[in-house]
N, C-alpha and C positions, 0 to 999 in steps of 0.2 A: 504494500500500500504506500511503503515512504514513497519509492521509485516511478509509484503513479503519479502523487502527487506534486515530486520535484520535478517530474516532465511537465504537470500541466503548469506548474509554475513557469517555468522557464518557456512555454508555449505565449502564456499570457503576458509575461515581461516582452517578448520578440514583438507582439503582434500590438500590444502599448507601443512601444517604441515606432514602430511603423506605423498605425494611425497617426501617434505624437507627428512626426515626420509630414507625413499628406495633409492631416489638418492643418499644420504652422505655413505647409509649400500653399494650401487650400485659399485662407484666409490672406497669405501675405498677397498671392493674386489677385483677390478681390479687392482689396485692402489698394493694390496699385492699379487695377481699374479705374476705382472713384479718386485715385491722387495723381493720375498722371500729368494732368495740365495745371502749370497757377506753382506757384514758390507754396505760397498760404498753406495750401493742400499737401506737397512734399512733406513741406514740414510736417500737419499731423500724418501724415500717413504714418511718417519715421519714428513717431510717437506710438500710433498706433499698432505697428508691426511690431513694437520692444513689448508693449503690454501683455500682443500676442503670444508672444514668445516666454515669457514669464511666467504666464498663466497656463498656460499646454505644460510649462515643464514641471510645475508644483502642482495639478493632475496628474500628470503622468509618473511622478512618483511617488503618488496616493495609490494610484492603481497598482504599481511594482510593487509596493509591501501589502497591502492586501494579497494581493497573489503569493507571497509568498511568507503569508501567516502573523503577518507584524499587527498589530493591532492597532489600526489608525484612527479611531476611535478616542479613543486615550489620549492619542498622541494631539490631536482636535483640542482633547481637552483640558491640555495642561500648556496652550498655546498662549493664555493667557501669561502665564510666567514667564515660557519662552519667548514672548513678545518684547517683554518687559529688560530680560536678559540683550536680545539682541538688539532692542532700541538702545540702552543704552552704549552696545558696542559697534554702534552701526550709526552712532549721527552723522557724520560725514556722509554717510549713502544716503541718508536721509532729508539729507543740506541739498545733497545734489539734485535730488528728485523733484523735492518741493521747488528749488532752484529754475531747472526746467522746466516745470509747470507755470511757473511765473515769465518765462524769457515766451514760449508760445503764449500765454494769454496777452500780455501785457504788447506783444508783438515786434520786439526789441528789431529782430531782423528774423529772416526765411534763409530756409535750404536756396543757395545761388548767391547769395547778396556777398559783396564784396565789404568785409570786417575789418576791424581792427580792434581789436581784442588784448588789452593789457599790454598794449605794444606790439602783437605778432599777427601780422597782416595776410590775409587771406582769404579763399572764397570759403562760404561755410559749404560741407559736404554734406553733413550729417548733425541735424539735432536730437539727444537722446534724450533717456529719462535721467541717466547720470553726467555725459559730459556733451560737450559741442567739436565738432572735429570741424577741422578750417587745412583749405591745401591752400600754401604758397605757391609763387611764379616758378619758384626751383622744382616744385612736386613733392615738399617735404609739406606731412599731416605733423596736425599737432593737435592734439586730444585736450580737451580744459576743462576741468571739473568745474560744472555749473555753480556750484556754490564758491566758486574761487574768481568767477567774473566779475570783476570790479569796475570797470571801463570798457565801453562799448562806443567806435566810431561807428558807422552805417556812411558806406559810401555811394552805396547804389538808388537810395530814397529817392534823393534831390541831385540835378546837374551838378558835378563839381567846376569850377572854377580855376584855371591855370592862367598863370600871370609867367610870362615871358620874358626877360631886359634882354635886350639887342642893344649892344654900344655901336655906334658912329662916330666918324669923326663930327668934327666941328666942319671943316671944310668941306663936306659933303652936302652935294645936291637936295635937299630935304624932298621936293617930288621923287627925286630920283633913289632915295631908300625907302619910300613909302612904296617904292612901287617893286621895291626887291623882297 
C-alpha cells in the first residue's frame, strides 16, 4: 500500500507541476492579449503576470503536500504566527511591494518611458511587484528595489528641451552663420 500510495503521490506532484506550468503559460497569454498596446497596460500586465505567478506557485505547493500526506490544514492554520514571523523578517519585500503598488497607481512612469532613476538612466523594461528594471544605451539592466526609489526624472512625458552654443567669430558674416 506505501508503494501505491508514493506512486500516486508523485503522479499528483508531476501533473501539479504541469497544470502549474499551462495555467501561468494560460493566463500570462491572456494577461498579454489585453496588455499589448499603451505603456499604461504593459505596465499592469507586468504586474499582473508577477501576481500570476505567485499565486499558481503557493497553490501549487498546497496541492504537492497534500498529495503527499502533509497536512495543510494546520499548516493554514498557524499562518497567522507564520505571518507575523515572516512580516517581521520580510519588511524590505514588503517596502518593495507596497512601493510598486504606489509607482503604478500614482503613475510615476510606464514600461518604455525613458528614466532617470537615482542617477542611472535608462529605458524602464520591467515594472514588478519588488523592483523596477531600467536598460541603458550600453544594454546594461539594473534592477532597483522599489522601496529604495528616491528620485524619479521622466523624460519621455513632456518634449525635452536642448540648448546648443555654437561660437563664431566676431568677424563673421552674421547672415552668413545663420544660415550655416
Amino acid at each position: 500500500a506505501k508503494i501505491g500510495s508514493t506512486a500516486n503521490a508523485w503522479l499528483v506532484t508531476l501533473f501539479a507541476l504541469a497544470l502549474a506550468f499551462f495555467f501561468t503559460f494560460l493566463c500570462n497569454f491572456i494577461i498579454g492579449l489585453f496588455t499589448w498596446k499603451g505603456k499604461r497596460s504593459k505596465t499592469i500586465g507586468s504586474l499582473a503576470k508577477g501576481l500570476v505567478r505567485y499565486i499558481v506557485i503557493l497553490i501549487t505547493i498546497a496541492i504537492i503536500l497534500t498529495a503527499w500526506g502533509v497536512n495543510v490544514a494546520s499548516i493554514v492554520a498557524s499562518l497567522g504566527v507564520l505571518t507575523l514571523i515572516i512580516g517581521l523578517g520580510c519588511q524590505t519585500l514588503i517596502n518593495d511591494v507596497v512601493a510598486g503598488l504606489f509607482v503604478v497607481i500614482d503613475d510615476f512612469y510606464d514600461v518604455g518611458d525613458i528614466v532617470i532613476i537615482d542617477g542611472f538612466r535608462g529605458v524602464v523594461t520591467e515594472i514588478g511587484l519588488k523592483s523596477t528594471k531600467l536598460k541603458d544605451d550600453g544594454g546594461n539592466i539594473k534592477a532597483i528595489n522599489n522601496s529604495q526609489i528616491t528620485t524619479v526624472t521622466n523624460l519621455t512625458r513632456e518634449p525635452s528641451l536642448i540648448t546648443v552654443s555654437i561660437g563664431a567669430s566676431y568677424n563673421e558674416d552674421v547672415n552668413h552663420v545663420e544660415a550655416v
